[in-house]
PASEBA-1860 file (N, C-alpha, C; in nm, 3 decimals):
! residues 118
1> XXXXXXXX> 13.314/-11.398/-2.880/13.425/-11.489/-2.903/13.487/-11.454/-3.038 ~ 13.536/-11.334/-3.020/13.619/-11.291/-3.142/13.722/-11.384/-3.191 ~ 13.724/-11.423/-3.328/13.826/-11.561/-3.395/13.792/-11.506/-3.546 ~ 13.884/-11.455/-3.615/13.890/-11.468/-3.780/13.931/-11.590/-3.848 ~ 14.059/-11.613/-3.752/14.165/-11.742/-3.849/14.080/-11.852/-3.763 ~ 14.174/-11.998/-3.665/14.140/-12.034/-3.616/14.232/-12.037/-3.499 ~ 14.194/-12.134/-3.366/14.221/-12.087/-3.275/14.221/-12.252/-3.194 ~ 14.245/-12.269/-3.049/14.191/-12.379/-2.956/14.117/-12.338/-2.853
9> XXXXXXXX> 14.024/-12.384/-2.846/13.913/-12.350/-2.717/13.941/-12.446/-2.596 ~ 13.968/-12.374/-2.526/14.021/-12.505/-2.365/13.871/-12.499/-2.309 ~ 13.872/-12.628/-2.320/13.706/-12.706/-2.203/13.784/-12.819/-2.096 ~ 13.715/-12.787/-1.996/13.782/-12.878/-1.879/13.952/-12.955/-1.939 ~ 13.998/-13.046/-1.967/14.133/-13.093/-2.018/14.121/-13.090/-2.167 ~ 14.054/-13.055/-2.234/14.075/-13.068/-2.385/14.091/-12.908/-2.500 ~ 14.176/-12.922/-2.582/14.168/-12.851/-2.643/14.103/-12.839/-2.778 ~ 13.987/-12.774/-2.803/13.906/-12.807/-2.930/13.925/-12.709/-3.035
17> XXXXXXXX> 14.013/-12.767/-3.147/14.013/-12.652/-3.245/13.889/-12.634/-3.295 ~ 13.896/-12.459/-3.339/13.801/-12.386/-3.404/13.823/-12.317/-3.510 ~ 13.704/-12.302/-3.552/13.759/-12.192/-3.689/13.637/-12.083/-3.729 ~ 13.631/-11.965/-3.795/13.547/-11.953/-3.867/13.469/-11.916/-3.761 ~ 13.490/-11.893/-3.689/13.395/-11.800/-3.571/13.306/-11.663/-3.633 ~ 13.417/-11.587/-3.678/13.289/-11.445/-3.772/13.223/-11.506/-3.834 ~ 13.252/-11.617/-3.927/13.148/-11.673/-4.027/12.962/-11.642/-3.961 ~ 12.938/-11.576/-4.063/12.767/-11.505/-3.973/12.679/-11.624/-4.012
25> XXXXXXXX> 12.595/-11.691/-3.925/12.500/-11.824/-3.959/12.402/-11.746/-3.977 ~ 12.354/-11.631/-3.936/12.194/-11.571/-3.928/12.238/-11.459/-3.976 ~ 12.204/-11.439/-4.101/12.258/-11.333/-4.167/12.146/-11.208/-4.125 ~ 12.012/-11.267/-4.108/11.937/-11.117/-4.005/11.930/-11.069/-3.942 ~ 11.994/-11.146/-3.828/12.045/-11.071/-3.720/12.201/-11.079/-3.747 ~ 12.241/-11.107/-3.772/12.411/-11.094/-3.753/12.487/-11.176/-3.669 ~ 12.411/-11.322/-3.680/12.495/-11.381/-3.551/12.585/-11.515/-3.615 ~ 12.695/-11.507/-3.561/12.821/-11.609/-3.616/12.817/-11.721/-3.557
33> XXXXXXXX> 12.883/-11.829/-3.632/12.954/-11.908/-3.536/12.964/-11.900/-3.417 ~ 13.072/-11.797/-3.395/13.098/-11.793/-3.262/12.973/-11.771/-3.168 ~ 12.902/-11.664/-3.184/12.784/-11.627/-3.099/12.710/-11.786/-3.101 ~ 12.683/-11.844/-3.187/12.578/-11.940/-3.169/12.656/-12.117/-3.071 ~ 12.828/-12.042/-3.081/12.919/-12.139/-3.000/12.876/-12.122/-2.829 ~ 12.838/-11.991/-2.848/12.872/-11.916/-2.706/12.738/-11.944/-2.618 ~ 12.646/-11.976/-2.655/12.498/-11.944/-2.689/12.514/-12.105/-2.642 ~ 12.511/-12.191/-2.675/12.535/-12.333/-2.624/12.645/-12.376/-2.507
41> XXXXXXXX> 12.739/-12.257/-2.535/12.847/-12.272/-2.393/12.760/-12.251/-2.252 ~ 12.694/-12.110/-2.257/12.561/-12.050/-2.186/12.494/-12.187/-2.120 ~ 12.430/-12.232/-2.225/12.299/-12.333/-2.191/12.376/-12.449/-2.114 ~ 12.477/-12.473/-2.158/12.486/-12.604/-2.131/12.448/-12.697/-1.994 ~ 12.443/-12.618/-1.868/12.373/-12.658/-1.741/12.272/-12.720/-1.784 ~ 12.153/-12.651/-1.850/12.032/-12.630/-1.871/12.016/-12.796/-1.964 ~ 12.074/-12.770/-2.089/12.061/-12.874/-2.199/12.114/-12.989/-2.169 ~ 12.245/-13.017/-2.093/12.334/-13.146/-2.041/12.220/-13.229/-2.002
49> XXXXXXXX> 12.152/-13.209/-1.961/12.048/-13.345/-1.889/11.956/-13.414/-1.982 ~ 11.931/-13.332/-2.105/11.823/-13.357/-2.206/11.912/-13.436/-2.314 ~ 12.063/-13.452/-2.339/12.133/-13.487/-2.419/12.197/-13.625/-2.355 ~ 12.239/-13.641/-2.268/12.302/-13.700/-2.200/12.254/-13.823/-2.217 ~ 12.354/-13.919/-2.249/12.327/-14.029/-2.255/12.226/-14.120/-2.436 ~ 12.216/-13.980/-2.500/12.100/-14.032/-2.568/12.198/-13.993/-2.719 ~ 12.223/-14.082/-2.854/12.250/-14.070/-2.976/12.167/-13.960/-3.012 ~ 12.250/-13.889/-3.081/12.234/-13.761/-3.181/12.236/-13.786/-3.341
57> XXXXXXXX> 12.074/-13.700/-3.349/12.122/-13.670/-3.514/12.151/-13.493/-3.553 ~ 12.265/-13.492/-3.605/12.292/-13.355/-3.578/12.296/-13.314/-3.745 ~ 12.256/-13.128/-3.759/12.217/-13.097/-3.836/12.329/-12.977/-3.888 ~ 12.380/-13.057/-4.033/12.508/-12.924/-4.010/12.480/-12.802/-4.110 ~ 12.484/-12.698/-4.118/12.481/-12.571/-4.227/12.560/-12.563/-4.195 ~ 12.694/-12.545/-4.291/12.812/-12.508/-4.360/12.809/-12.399/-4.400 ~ 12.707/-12.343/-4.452/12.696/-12.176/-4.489/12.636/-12.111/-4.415 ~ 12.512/-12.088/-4.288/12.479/-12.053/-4.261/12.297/-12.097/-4.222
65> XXXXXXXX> 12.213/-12.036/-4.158/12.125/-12.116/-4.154/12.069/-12.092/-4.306 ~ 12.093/-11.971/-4.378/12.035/-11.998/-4.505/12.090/-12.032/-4.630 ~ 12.164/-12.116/-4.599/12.216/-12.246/-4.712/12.187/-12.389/-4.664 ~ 12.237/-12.478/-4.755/12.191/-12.580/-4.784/12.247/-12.668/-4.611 ~ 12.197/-12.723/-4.603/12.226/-12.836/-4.488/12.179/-12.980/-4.525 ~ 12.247/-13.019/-4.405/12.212/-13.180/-4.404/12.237/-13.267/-4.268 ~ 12.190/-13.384/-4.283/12.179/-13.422/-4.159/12.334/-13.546/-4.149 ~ 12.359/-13.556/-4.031/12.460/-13.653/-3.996/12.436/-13.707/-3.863
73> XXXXXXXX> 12.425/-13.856/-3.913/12.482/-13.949/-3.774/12.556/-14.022/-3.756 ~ 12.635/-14.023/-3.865/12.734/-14.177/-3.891/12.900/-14.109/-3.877 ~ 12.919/-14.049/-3.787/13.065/-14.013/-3.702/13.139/-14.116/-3.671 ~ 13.226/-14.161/-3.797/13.322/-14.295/-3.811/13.465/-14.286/-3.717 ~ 13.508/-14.147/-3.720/13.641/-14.091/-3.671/13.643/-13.956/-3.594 ~ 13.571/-13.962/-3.513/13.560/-13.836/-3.395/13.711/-13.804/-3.298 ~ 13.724/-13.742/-3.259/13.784/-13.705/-3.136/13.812/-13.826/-3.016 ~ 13.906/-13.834/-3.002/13.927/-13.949/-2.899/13.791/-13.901/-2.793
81> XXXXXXXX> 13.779/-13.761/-2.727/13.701/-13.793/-2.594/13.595/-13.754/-2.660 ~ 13.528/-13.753/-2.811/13.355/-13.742/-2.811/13.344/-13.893/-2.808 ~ 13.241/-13.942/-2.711/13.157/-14.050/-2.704/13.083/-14.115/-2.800 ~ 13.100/-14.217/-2.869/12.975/-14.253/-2.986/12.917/-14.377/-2.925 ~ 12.802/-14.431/-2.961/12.750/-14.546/-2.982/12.700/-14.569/-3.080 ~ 12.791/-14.722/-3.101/12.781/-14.801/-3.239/12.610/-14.848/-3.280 ~ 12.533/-14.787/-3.340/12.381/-14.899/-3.325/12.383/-14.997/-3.463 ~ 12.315/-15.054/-3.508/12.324/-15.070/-3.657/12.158/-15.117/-3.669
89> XXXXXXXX> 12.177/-15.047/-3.823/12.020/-15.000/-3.904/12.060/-15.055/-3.992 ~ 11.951/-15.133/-4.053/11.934/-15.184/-4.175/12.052/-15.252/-4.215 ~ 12.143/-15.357/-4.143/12.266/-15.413/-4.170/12.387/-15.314/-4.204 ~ 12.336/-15.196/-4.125/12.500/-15.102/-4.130/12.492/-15.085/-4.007 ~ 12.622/-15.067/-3.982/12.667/-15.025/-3.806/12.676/-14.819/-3.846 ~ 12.639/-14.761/-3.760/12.659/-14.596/-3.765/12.693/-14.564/-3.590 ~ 12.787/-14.483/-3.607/12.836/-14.459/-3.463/12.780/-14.310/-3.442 ~ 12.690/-14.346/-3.367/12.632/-14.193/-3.329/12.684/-14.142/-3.252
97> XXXXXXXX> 12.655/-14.006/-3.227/12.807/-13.898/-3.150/12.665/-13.887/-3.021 ~ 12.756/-13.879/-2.887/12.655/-13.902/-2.753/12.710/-13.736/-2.695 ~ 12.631/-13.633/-2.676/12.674/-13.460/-2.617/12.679/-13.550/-2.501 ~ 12.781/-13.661/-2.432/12.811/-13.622/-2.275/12.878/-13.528/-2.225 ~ 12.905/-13.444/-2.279/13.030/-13.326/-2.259/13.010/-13.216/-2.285 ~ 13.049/-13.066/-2.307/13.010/-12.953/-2.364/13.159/-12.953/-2.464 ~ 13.254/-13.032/-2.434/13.350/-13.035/-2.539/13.310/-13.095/-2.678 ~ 13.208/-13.197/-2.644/13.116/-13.245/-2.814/13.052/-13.201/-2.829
105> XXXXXXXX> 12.963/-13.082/-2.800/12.883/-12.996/-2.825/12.964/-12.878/-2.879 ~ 13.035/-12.819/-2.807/13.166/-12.722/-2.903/13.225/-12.760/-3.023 ~ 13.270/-12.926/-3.035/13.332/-12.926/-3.161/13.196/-12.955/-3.241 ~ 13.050/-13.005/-3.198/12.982/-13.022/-3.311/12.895/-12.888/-3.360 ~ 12.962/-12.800/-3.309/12.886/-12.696/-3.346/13.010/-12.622/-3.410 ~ 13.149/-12.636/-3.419/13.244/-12.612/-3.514/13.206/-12.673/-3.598 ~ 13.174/-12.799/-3.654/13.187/-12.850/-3.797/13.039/-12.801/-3.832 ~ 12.983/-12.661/-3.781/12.829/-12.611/-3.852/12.716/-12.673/-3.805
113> XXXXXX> 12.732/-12.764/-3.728/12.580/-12.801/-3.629/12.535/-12.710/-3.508 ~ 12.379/-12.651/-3.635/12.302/-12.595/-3.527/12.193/-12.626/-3.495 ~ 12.206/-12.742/-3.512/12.106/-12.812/-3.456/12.137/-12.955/-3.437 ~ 12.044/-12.981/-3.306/12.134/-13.173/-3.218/12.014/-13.201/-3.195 ~ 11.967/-13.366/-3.227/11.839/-13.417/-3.240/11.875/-13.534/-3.148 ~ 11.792/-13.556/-3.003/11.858/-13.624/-2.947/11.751/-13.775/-3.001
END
């Protein structure tokens, strides 16, 4: 999935901007963004049933897997069609992002999540 600048990825009716596809996450093997986009496009038969339905804590590297990361669940302003559910912890409400789709799995793996904790 060759992309330098950025681009829109068409999934069933939606268009999901991307970016930063060469950006390399595994600098030992050599694998980007994109590959690790593509790599979840692949699975998704497989993974849809294990995600589905269930709040995510998702894990973003911004640089790669060997920089700093962090975790996120509190997705205030998503995408009209990613799914959240509102729970609330400790007297805060956090809207967790729900993978019913491979279109929220594409954009959460654009903003550097490589990893989804269901």
């Amino acid at each position: 999935m060759p992309a330098t600048l950025s681009q829109k990825l068409r999934i069933n009716d939606h268009l999901i901007p991307v970016k930063n596809l060469d950006k390399v996450f595994w600098p030992s093997e050599g694998l980007t963004k994109g590959d690790v986009m593509e790599y979840y496009i692949s699975i998704w038969p497989y993974l849809a049933p294990h995600l589905k339905d269930r709040p995510l804590s998702l894990v973003r590297y911004p640089e790669g897997i060997e920089g700093s990361f962090f975790y996120q669940k509190n997705f205030p302003d998503p995408p009209p069609w990613v799914e959240t559910l509102p729970l609330t912890s400790k007297d805060r409400r956090i809207n967790y992002v729900m993978a019913n789709n491979l279109e929220t799995l594409v954009w959460a793996v654009n903003l550097g999540c490589i990893e989804v904790h269901p």
